[in-house]
C-alpha positions in Angstrom: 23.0 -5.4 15.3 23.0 -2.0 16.2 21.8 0.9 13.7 23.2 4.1 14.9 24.9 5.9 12.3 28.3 7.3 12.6 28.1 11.2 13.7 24.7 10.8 15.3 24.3 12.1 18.4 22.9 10.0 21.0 22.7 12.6 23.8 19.8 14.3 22.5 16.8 14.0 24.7 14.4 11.8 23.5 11.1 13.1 21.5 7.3 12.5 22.5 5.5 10.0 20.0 5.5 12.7 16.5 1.8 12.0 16.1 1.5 13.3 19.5 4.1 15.7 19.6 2.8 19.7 18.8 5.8 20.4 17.1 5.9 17.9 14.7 2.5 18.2 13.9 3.5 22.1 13.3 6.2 20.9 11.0 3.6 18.8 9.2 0.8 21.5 8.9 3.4 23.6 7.6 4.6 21.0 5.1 1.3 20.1 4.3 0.1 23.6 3.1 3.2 24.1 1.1 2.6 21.0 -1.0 -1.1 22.1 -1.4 -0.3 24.9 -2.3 2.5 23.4 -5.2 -0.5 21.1 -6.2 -2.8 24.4 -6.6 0.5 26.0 -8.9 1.2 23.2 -11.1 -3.1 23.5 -11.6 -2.5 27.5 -12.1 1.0 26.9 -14.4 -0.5 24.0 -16.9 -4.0 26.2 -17.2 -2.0 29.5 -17.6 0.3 28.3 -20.2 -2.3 26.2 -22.4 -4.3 29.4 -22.6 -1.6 31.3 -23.9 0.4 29.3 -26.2 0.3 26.1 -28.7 0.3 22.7 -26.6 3.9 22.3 -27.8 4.7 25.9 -26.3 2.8 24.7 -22.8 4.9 21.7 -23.0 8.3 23.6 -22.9 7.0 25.7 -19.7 5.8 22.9 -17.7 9.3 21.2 -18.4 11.6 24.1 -18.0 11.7 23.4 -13.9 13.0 20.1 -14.4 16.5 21.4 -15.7 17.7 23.7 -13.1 16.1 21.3 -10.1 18.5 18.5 -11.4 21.2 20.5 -11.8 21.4 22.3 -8.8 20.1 19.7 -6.9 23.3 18.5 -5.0 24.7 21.9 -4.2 20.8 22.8 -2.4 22.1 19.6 -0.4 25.2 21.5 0.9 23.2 25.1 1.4 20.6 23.2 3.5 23.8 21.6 5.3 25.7 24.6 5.4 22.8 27.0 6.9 20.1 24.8 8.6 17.1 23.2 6.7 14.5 25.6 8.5 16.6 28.6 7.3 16.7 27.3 3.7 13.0 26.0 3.7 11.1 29.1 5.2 13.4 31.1 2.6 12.8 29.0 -0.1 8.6 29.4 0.8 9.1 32.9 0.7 10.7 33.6 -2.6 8.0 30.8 -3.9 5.3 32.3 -2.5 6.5 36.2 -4.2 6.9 34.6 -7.3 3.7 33.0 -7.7 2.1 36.4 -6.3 3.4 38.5 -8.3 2.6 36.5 -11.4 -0.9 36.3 -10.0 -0.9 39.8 -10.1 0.6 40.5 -13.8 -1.9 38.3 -15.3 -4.9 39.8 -13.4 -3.6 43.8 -14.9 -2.2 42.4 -18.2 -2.0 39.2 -20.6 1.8 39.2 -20.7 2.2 35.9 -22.9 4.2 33.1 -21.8 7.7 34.6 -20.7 6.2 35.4 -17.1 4.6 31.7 -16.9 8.4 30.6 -18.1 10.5 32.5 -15.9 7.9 31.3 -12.8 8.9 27.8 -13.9 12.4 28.2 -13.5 12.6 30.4 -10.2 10.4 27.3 -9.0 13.2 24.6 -10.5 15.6 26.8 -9.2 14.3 26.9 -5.8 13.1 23.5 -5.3 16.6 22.6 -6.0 17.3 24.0 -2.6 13.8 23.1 -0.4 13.9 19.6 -1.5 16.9 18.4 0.3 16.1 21.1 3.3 12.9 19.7 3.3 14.4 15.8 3.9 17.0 17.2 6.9 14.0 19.0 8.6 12.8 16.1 10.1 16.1 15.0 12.0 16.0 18.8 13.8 12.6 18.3 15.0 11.7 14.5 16.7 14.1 12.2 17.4 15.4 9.1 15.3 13.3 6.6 16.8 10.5 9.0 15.4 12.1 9.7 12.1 9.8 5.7 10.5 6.8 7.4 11.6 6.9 10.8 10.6 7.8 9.5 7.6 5.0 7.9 7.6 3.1 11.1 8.6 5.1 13.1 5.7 3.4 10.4 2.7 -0.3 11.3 4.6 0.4 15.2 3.9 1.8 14.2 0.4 -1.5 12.2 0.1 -3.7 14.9 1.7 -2.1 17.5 -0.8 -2.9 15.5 -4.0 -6.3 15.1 -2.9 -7.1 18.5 -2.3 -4.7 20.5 -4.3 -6.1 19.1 -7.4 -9.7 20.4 -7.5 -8.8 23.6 -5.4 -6.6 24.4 -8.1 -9.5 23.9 -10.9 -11.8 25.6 -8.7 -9.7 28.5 -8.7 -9.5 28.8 -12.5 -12.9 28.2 -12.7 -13.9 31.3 -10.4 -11.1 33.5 -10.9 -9.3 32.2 -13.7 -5.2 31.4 -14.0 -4.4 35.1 -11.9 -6.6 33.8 -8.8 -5.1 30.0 -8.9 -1.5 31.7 -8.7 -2.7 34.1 -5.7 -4.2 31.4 -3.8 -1.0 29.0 -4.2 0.8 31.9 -2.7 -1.2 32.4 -0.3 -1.1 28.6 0.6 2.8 28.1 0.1 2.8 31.9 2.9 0.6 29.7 5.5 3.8 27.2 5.6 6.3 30.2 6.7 4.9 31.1 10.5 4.6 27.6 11.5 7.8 27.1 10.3 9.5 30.0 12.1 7.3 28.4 15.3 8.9 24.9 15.1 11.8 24.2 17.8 15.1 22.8 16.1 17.1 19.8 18.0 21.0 21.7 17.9 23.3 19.3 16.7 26.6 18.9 18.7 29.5 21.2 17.1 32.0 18.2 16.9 29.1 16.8 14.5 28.9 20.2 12.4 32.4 20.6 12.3 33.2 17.0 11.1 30.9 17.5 8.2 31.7 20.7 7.1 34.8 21.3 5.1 36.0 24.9 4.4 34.4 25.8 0.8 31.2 24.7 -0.6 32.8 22.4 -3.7 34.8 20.4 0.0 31.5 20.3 1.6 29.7 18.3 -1.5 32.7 16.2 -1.9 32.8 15.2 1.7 28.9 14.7 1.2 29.8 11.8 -1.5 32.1 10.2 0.1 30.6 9.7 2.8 27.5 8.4 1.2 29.8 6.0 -1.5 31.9 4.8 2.0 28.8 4.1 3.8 27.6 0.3 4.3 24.4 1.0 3.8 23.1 4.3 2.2 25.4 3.6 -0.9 23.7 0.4 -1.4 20.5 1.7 -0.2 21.1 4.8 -3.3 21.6 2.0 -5.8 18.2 0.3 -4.9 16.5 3.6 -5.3 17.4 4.0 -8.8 16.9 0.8 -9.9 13.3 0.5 -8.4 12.4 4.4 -9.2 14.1 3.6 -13.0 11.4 1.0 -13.2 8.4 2.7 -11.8 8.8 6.2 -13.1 7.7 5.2 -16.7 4.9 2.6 -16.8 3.2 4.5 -13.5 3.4 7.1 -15.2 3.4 7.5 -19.5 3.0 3.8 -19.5 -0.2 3.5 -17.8 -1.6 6.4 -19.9 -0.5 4.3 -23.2 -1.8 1.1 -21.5 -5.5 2.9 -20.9 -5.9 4.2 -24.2 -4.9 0.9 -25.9 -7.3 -1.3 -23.6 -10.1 1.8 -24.6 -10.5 1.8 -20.3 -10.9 5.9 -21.0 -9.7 8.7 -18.8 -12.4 7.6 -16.4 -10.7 3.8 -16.2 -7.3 5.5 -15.9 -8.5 7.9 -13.1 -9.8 4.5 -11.3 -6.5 3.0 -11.8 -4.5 6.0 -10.1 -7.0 6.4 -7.0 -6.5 2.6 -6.3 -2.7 3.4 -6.8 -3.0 6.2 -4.3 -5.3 4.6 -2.1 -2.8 1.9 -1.5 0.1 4.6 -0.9 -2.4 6.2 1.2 -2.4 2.8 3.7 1.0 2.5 3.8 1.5 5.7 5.1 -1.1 5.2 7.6 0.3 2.3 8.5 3.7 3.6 9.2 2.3 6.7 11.1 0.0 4.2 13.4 3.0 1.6 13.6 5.8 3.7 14.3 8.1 1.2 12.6 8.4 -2.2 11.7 10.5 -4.8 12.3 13.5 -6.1 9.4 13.4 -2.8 7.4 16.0 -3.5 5.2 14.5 -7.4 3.9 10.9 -5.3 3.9 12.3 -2.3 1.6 13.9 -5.0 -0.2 10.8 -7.7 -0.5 8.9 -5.1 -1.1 10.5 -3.8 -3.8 10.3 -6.8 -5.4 6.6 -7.7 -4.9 5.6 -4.3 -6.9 8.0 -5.2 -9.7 5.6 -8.3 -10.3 2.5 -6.3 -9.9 3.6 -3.4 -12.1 4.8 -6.1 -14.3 0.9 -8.0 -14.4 -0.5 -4.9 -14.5 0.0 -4.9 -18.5 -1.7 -8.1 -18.5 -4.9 -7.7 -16.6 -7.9 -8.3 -18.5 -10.4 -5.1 -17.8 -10.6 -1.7 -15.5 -11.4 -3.4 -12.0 -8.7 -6.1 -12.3 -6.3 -3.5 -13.1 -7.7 -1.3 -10.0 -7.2 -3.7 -7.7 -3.1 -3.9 -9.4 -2.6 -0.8 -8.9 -4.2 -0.8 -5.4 -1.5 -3.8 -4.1 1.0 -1.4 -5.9 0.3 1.6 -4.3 0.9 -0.1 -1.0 3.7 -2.1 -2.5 5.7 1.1 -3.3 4.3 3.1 -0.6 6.4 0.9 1.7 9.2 0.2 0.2 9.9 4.0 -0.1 8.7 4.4 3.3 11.3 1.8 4.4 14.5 3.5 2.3 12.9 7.0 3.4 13.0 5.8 6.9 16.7 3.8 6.7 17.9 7.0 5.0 16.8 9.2 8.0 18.2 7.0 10.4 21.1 6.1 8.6 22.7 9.0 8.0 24.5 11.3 10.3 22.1 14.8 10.6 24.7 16.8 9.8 25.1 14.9 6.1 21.2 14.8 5.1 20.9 18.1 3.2 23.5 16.1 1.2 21.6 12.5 1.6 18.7 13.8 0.6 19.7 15.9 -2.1 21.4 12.5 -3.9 18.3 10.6 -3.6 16.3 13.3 -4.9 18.6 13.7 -7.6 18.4 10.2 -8.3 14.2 10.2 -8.1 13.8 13.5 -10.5 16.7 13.9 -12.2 17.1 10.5 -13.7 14.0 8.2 -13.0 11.9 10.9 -15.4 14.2 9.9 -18.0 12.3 6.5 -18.5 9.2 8.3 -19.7 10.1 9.3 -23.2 12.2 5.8 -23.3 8.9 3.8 -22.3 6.8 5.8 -24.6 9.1 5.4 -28.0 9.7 1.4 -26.7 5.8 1.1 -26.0 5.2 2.3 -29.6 7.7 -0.2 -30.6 7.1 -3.2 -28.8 3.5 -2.9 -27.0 2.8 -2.4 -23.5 3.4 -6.2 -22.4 7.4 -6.4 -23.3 7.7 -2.9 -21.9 6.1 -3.1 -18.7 8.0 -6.8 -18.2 11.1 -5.2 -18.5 10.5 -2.0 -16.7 9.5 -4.8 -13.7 13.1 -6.5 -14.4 14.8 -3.0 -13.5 12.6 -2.4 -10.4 13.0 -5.7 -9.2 17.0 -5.5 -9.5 16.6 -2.5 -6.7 15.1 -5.6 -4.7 17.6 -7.8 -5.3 20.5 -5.5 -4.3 18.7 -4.7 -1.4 19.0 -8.3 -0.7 22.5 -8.9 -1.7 24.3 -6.3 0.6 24.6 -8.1 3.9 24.6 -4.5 6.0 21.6 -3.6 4.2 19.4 -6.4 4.0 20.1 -6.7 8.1 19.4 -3.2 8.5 16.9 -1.9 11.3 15.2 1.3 12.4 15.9 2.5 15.8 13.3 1.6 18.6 
């Protein structure tokens, strides 16, 4: 069957291989550097605000960008849509990158309390709820959609890469410098991103392409966005599947896992084992993708998949020390890193350029605005009922994602472009 989405334009030249091409790997040195230097913030925000407050107080700012990123989230689909997701994402650096500088700077001539730390918070939530869905339409402008599997691929190494780094650059910067100099060198970090941005060459989509996806106000342009997603064969089902399986991963990965450590006694050493082997096997599915370039049967592997880590994140309350539960966590990491490989990939390809501000901003709605609702629901149901009933029903939603992916003919027999 053929996979070319409605709207996509098949006269533009094709791309070099993206691990081979100079300006994707601009794009993803660009990308890179931003998300370290949101790993070195998030080090700077959580230090800065413990210091100055109660643990409750710290609490409030750490959560305070989560409201305005979920509810502006689908209109930053339409402004990335509207104006270009380069535009939108080098814009969104540079207000990022001021913000965390200037609060850099008001903590190293004064100890202000927590308002600053606060309003930081939301100017972030505010912005993200713009890059985010600029960020997943970039990729479309720069390589072509046979690329779009592998720089997926390429885009979970950075995430990877980020994590790795940004943590302990982040406490080595409190350490020497204290909250002020972990803000500066975020900014600093989040700047690096804007030149290589501005130096990345866009693929022009055709104007019949803008114009049919572009109605004549903004509120038009989001409905349009809907529709065309709830009309479509295969990213509506494909939306459904990501909410499921993100409704059931969110909370035991997460809250779950910490609850699960603590009542085993494995320690905050046994837990950090546990996450490495979980990002270790992310790690290798990325890799895979970014050596691979695709594979074959996307939609059955996104939906297989999906259903494989439901039973592992379901044994996972059941293993019987710290290295069984390692080794879990490793085959889930993988598990999950290529199932949302596969729907990151099928969304890319999927969907017509000129709607993926839009795309984007849905699924990301879908992964940060409601999947983080499971973690106060698995904690209070964990306290109830014990990891083992919790984490077997959290496993029954994620594997439901699998089994829609499998139920929808369009979707199951879904490809990625060669």
């Amino acid at each position: 069957m053929t996979t070319t989405a409605p709207g996509i334009p098949e006269r533009l030249a094709p791309a070099p291989p993206a691990h081979r091409d100079a300006n994707v790997l601009r794009w993803l040195a660009a990308y890179t550097a931003s998300m370290i230097g949101d790993s070195v913030y998030y080090i700077a925000l959580s230090w800065a605000a413990v210091q100055a407050g109660t643990p409750s107080q710290a609490g409030v700012v750490m959560a305070v960008s989560a409201v305005p990123r979920a509810l502006l989230m689908l209109g930053g689909g339409v402004i990335a849509d509207r104006f270009g997701p380069r535009r939108v994402v080098i814009g969104s650096d540079a207000v990022r990158c001021a913000a965390a500088l200037a609060v850099a700077a008001l903590l190293f001539l004064t100890n202000p309390g927590l308002w600053p730390l606060a309003l930081l918070a939301l100017v972030f939530g505010t912005v993200d709820a713009v890059f985010m869905p600029a960020v997943g339409a970039l990729p479309a402008r720069v390589t072509s959609r046979d690329q779009l599997a592998r720089v997926q691929g390429m885009r979970g190494l950075g995430i990877r890469v980020a994590s790795v780094v940004g943590a302990p650059l982040g406490g080595l910067a409190v350490a020497v410098g204290g909250a002020a100099a972990a803000f500066g060198l975020a900014g600093l970090l989040i700047a690096v991103s804007v030149p290589l941005l501005v130096s990345v060459r866009l693929r022009e989509l055709p104007p019949d392409d803008q114009a049919a996806a572009r109605g004549d106000t903004a509120w038009r342009d989001l409905v349009a966005g809907l529709r065309y997603i709830c009309r479509h064969r295969v990213l509506a089902p494909l939306m459904l599947a990501i909410a499921l399986g993100d409704l059931g991963f969110v909370g035991p990965l997460n809250v779950g896992l910490t609850l699960l450590a603590d009542e085993r006694g494995w320690g905050a050493s046994g837990m950090g084992w546990v996450l490495a082997g979980f990002g270790t096997g992310a790690g290798a599915a990325s890799l895979l993708l970014t050596v691979r370039g695709r594979l074959p049967h996307a939609g059955q592997v996104a939906a297989y998949t999906i259903l494989a880590g439901s039973v592992a994140i379901g044994a996972l309350a059941f293993v019987p020390g710290v290295l069984a539960a390692v080794g879990v966590a490793l085959l889930i990491g993988l598990l999950a890193g290529l199932s949302g490989a596969m729907c990151g990939a099928l969304l890319q390809t999927q969907a017509a350029p000129a709607y993926l501000g839009r795309v984007t901003a849905v699924s990301g709605l879908v992964s940060l605005g409601f999947a983080p609702l499971s973690m106060p629901l698995s904690a209070a149901a964990i306290g109830a009922w014990g990891t083992g009933p919790v984490f077997v029903v959290s496993a029954v939603v994620c594997g439901l994602g699998g089994v829609v992916a499998l139920s929808v003919r369009d979707l199951r027999r879904a490809e990625l472009p060669r």
